[in-house]
C-alpha positions in Angstrom: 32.9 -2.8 6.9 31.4 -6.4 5.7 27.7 -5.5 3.9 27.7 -1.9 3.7 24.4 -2.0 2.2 22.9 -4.1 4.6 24.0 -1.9 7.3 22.8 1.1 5.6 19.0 -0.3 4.9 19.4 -2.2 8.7 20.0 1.3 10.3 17.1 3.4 8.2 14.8 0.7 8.5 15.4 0.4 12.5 15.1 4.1 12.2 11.8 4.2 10.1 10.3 1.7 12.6 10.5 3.9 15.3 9.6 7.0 14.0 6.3 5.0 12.8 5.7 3.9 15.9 6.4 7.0 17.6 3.1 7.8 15.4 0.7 5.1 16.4 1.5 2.7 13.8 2.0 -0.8 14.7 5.4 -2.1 12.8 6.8 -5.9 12.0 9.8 -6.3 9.9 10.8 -8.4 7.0 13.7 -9.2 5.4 11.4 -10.2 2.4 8.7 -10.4 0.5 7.7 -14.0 1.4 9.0 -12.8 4.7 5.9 -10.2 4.8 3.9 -12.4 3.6 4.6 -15.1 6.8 4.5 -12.3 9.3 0.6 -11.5 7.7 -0.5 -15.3 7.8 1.1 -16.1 11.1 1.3 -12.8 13.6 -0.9 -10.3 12.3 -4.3 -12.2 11.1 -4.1 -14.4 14.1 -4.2 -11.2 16.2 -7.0 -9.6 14.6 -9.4 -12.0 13.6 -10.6 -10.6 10.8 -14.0 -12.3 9.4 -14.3 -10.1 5.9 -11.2 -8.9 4.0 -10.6 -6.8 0.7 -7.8 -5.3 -0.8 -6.5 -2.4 -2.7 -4.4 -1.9 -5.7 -0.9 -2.8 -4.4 2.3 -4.3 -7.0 3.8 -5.2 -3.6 0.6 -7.0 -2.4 -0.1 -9.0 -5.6 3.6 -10.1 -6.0 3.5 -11.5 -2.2 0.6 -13.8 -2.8 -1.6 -12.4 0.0 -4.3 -12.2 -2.3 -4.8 -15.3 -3.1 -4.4 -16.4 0.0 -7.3 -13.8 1.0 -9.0 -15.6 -1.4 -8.6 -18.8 -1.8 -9.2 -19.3 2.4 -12.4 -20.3 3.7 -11.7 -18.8 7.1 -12.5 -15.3 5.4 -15.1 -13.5 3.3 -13.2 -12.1 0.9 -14.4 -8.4 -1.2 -12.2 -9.0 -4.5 -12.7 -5.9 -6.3 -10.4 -7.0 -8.9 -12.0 -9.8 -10.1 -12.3 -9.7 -14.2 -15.9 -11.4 -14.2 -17.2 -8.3 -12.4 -18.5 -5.4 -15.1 -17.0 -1.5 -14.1 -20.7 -0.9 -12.0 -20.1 -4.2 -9.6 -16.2 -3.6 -9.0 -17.4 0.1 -8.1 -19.9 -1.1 -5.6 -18.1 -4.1 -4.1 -15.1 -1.2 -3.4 -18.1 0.9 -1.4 -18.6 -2.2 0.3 -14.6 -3.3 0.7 -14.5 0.1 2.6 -16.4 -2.0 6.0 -14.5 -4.9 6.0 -12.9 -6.0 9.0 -9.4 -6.0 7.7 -8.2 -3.9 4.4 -4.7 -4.8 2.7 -2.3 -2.2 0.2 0.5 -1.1 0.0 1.9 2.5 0.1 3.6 5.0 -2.5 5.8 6.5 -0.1 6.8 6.9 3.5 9.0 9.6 4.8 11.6 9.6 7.2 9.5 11.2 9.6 6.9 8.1 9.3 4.0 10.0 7.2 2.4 8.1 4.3 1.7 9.5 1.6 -0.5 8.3 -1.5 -2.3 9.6 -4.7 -5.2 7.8 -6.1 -7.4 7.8 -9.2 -10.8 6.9 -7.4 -10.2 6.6 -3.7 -10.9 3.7 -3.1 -7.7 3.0 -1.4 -6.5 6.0 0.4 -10.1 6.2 1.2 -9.9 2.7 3.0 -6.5 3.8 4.6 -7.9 6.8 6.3 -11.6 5.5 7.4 -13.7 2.3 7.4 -12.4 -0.9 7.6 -11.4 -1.9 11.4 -8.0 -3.1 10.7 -5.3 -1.4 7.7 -2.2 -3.7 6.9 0.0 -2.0 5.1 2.9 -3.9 2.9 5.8 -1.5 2.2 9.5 -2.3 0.5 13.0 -0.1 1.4 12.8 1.3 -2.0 9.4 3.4 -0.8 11.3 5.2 1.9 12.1 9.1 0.7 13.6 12.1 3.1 10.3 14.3 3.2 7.0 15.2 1.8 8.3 17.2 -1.2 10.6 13.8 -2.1 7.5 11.9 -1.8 5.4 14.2 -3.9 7.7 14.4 -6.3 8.4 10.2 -6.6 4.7 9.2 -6.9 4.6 12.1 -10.0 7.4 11.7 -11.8 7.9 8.0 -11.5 4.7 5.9 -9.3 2.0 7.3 -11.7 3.6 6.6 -14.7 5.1 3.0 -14.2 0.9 2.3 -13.2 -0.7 4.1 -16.1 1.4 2.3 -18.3 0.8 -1.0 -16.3 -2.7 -0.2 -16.5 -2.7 0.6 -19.8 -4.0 3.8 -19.4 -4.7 6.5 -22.3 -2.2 9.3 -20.5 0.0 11.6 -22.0 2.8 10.4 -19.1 2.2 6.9 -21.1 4.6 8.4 -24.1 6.5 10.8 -22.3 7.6 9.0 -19.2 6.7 11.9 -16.9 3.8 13.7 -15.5 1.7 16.2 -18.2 -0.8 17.6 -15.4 -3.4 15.7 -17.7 -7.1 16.3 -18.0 -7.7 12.9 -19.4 -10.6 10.8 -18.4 -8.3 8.0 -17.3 -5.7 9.9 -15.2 -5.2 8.3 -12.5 -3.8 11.3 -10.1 -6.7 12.6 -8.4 -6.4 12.2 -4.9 -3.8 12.6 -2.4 -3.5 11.4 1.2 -0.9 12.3 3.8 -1.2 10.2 6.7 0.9 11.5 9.7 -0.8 9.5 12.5 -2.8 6.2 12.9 -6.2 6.8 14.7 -6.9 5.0 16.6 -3.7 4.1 17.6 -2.7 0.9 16.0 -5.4 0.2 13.4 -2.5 0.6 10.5 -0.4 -2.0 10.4 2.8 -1.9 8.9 5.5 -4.6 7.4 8.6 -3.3 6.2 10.3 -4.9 4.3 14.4 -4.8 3.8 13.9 -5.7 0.2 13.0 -3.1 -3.1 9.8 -4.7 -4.3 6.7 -2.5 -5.9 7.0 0.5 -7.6 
């Protein structure tokens, strides 16, 4: 066979789609990150109108340029929580506000084979946003996210998703030296809450771009 690997990711993926589906999520597909990013731009926020926009913290979201296309557009009020102007008090608020916006954008830390989501976050801002709030949830996710069940995905964001982002971040956790979770108490852990999200309610309010491609972490 010619491209095993492609017909491996072309099966799961087709696979994944409909299983996500079969849970109320609406699904696109990408072959790539700039991919994602023209099925955003020219299917999805044509579709949905959105008038004000924010954004959660997502590797796969900043490296497709969305962002600053959220930003940098007039056609859209846009809630960035991440700018580095804003003190720790007015990113906090502006992410109680991001949380009514008409159209939210992340990624996700895992998605299993049954089409669940499943995420841990250090304020909640995000899973928060996911579950309840904004109108509209566009979700950007890579192949290499994709794991058999929830124990799988548990056990990735743990042992590899928090520690690439605390040290990305920076962050003054034990997993920074070790390379693995230490169940920390540290005031900067960033594993505090978890979401699994079987179901979109209402039905198509996540939206979802797959992407054949390992991008994120």
């Amino acid at each position: 066979m010619d491209k095993p690997m492609d017909n491996y990711w072309k099966l799961n993926l087709a696979d994944l789609k409909e299983q996500l589906e079969h849970n109320g999520f609406d699904v696109f597909m990408a072959d790539s990150l700039d991919g994602a990013r023209d099925v955003v731009i020219n299917e999805i926020l044509p579709a949905i109108k959105p008038g004000t926009v924010s954004w959660g913290g997502s590797g796969t979201l900043a490296a497709s340029g969305l962002c600053d296309y959220l930003r940098d557009n007039p056609e859209y009020e846009a809630l960035d929580t991440w700018d580095k102007a804003l003190s720790p008090g007015e990113k906090y608020e502006l992410r109680r506000q991001a949380l009514l916006v008409d159209c939210f954008f992340t990624g996700t830390n895992a998605v299993t084979r049954e089409g669940h989501l499943v995420n841990l976050d250090m304020i909640g801002n995000r899973v928060g946003a996911i579950t309840f709030g904004p109108r509209h949830v566009v979700l950007l996710i890579g192949r290499n996210k994709l794991v058999p069940d929830l124990e799988r995905a548990m056990e990735r964001i743990k042992e590899y998703v928090a520690p690439v982002n605390t040290m990305r971040l920076d962050s003054k956790t034990p997993c920074v030296k070790t390379g693995y979770c230490m169940d920390c108490s540290s005031p900067e852990r960033i594993c505090n809450v978890w979401t699994i999200t079987e179901k979109s309610f209402p039905k198509g309010r996540i939206k979802i771009v797959l992407i054949n491609a390992d991008v994120g972490i």
